[in-house]
DRENLORO-133005 format. One record per residue: x, y, z of N, C-alpha, C in turn. Coordinates in steps of 0.05 Angstrom, whole numbers, plus 5000, padded with zeros to 4 digits. Layout:
XYZXYZXYZ
...
//
This chain:
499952884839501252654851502852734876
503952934872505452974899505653314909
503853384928503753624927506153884931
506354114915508654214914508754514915
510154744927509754954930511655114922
514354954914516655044895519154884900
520855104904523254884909525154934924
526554614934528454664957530154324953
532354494960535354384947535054054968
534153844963534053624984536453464982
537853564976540953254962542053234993
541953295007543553265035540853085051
538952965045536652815054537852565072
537752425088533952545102536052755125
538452815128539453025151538353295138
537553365119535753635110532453665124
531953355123529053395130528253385158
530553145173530153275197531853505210
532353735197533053895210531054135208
529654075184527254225179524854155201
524553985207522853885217523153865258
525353875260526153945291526454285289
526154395270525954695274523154725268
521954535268518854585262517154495298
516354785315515454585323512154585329
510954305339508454175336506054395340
504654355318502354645334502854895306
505354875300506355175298506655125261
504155265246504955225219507755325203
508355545215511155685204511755855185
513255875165513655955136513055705122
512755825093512655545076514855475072
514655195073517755005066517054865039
518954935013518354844997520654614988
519454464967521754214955520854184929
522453994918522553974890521153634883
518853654863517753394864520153174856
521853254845523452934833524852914861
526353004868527752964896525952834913
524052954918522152824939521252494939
520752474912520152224891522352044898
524952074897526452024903528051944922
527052074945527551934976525251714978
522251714970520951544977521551354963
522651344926523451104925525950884933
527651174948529850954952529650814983
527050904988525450735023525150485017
524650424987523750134983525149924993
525449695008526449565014526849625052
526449835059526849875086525949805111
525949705115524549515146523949745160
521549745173520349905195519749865222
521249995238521349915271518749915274
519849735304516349725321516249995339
514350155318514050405331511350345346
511050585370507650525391507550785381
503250705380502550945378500450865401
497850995392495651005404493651015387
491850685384489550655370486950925372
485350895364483051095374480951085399
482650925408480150815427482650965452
485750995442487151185455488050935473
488050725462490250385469492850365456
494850285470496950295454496650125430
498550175415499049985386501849935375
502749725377504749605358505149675336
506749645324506749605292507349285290
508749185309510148965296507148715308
505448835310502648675316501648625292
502248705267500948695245503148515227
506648295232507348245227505648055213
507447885185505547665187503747675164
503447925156501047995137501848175119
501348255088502248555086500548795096
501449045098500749175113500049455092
497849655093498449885077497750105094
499850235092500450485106500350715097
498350905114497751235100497451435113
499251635118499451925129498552135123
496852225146494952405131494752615167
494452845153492053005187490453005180
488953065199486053055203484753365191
486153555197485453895192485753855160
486553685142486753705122483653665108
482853885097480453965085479953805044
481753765040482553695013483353395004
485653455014487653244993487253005018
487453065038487952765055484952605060
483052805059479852575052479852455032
480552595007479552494977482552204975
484752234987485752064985484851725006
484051845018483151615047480451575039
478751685025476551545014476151344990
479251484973479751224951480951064956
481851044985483350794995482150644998
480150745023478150555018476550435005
475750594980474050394960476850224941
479150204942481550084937481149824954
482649924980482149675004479349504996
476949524995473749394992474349164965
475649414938475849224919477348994923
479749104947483248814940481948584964
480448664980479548515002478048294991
476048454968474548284950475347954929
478348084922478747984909481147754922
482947794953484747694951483547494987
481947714999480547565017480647845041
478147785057477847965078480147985100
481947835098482947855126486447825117
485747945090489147865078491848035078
489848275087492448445104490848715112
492448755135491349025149492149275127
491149545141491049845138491149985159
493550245157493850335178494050685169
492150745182492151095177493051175196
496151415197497051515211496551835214
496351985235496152325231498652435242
500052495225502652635220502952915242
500752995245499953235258500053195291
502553255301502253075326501053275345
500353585344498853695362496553645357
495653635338492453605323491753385336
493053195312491252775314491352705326
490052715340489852555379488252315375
487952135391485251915381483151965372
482152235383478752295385478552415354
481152535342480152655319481052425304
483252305301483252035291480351835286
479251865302476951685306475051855296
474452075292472152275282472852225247
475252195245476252255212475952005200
476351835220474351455206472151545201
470351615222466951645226466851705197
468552045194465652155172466652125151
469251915146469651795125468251455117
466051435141464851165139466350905142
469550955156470450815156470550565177
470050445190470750155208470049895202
472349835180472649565165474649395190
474049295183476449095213479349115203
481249085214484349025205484649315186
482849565203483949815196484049985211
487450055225487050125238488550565240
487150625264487151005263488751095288
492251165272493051135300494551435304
494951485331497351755336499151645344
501551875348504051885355505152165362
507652025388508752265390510852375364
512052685369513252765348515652595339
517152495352519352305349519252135323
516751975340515551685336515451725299
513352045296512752085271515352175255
517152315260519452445251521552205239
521051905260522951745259521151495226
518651495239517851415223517151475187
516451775185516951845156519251815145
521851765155524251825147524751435136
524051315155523651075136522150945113
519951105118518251065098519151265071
519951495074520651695054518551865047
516651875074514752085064515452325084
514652565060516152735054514052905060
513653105086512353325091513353555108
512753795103512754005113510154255121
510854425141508554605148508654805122
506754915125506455155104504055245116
503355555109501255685117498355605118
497755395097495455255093495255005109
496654975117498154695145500154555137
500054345104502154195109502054185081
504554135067505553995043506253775044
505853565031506953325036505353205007
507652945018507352704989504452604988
503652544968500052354969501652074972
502151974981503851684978502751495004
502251234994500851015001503050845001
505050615029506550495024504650205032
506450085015505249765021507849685028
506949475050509949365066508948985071
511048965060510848605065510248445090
510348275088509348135119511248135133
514548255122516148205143516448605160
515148655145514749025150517249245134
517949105110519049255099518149265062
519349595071516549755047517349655020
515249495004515549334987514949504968
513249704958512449854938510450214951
511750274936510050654941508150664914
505650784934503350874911503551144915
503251294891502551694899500351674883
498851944894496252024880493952084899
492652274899489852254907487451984899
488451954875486851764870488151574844
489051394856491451224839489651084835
490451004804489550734790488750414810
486950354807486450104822488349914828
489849804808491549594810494249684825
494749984823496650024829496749964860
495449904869495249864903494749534900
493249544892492749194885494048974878
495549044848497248904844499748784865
501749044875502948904892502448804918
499748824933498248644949497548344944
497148334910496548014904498547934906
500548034893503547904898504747794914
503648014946504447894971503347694983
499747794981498947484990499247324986
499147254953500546964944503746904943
504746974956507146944959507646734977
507446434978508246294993509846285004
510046245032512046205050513445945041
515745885039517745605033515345405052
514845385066513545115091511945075089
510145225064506945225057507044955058
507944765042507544635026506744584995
507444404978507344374951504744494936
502244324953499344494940498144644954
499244774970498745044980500245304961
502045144950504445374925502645444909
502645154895500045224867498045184872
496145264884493845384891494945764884
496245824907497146114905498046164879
499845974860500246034839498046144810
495845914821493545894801491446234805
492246304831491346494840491846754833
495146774842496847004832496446984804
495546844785495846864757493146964746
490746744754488746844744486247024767
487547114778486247424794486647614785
484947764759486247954748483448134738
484848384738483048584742482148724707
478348764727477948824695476749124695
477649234676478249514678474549574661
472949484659469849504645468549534675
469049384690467349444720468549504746
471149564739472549794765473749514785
474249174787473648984797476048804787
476948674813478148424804476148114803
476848014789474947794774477147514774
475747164785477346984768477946944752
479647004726480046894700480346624696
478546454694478046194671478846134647
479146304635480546384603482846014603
484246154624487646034627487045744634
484545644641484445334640483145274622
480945374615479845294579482445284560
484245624553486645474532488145224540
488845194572490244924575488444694561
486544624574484144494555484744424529
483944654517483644624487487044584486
489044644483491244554489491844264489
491644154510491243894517489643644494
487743844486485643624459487643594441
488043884434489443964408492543724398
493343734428496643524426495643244432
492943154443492042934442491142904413
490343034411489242944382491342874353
493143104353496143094342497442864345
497042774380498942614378497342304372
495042244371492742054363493041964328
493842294312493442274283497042094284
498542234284501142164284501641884296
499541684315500741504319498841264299
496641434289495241174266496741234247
498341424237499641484208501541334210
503741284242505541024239505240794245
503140824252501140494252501840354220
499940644206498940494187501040454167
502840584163505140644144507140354158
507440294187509340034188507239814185
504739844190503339624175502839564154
//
């Protein structure tokens, strides 16, 4: 879940990490910098709730990019380099078969993805864009971006992901943030390869989350939605559940009928 090479005292966070990290510089793997998984765990969960500036990067096409272009929608966000031979494919390949499933189930265009490369001498657009390719990736509303060191230094520290160089290139968290439509980080996934729902679930949540101005049956619509969109663990898939209007149904007979017996019984008893 969170990769680890030993340990290092983080309670003075995030002024520990960027001091590690401005003594790190770009290009230059270093000594290994080690930390301790609960600590680490720990700064990313207490990111939750954190609003994320409009940082620019540079799409792959090497165009600038907003963040705050993706307002509006929720958003899922993932840091990874490109030189990473292991852990950052096998995680960005189950994103994407993640993303395919929630797209499936909540709608194609219901919130973006944004792969970032942490590696600011490395991830330039072209390898950005090479690390989509031979991951088969260009789904729309996903987007492959760089940054300068700042940009990245300023940005993990809100999110609470947590990396360092080491001789092998980098240590760092497996962590997947989902961020609300207003761009603050609503829930952290870790893992190379996290459970389905765990990315899913709090995406359905967001989409159906009515805005107050929707209107009344635009609510419950999303209501009927957020309830019976639910995932079935026999075919890897989220599915409509029907279940929940047949028991209303039978429900409905059941107290019609009750209430049908109960009104011939005082029929017949005051007659």
């Amino acid at each position: 879940m969170v990769s680890i090479t030993g340990w290092l005292p983080l309670t003075r966070t995030p002024l520990t990490i960027l001091l590690l990290l401005l003594l790190w510089s770009p290009g230059h793997a270093g000594g290994a910098v080690e930390y301790d998984e609960e600590e680490a765990l720990a700064i990313s969960q207490a990111a939750i709730g954190n609003s994320i500036s409009d940082y620019r990067f540079r799409d792959r096409r090497g165009q600038n990019f907003s963040l705050h272009q993706l307002r509006g929608k929720p958003v899922v966000i993932s840091l990874i380099y490109t030189s990473c031979y292991h852990v950052c494919p096998m995680m960005t390949e189950h994103l994407a078969r993640s993303v395919d499933i929630a797209r499936e189930a909540l709608g194609q265009d219901s919130f973006s993805v944004v792969t970032i490369g942490f590696d600011v001498a490395v991830d330039t657009p072209d390898r950005m864009r090479m690390f989509a390719k031979q991951r088969n990736i260009d789904a729309e509303h996903w987007y492959f971006l760089s940054a300068d060191f700042p940009t990245i230094t300023a940005l993990s520290e809100e999110l609470g992901f947590i990396f360092f160089p080491s001789p092998m290139g980098f240590e760092h968290l497996t962590q997947t943030s989902v961020l609300d439509r207003d761009g603050r980080v609503y829930r952290q996934v870790y893992g190379q390869k996290f459970p389905m729902p765990a990315l899913v679930e709090p995406l359905k949540e967001l989409v159906f989350d009515t805005p107050p101005d929707a209107g009344l049956l635009s609510e419950w619509l999303n209501d009927v939605l957020l309830f019976c969109t639910v995932y079935d663990p026999n075919s890897g898939r989220y599915r409509f559940d029907y279940s929940i209007f047949v028991g209303i149904f039978v429900g409905v007979l059941c107290l019609g009928a009750a209430g049908t017996f109960i009104f011939r019984a005082w029929k017949t008893a005051s007659g």
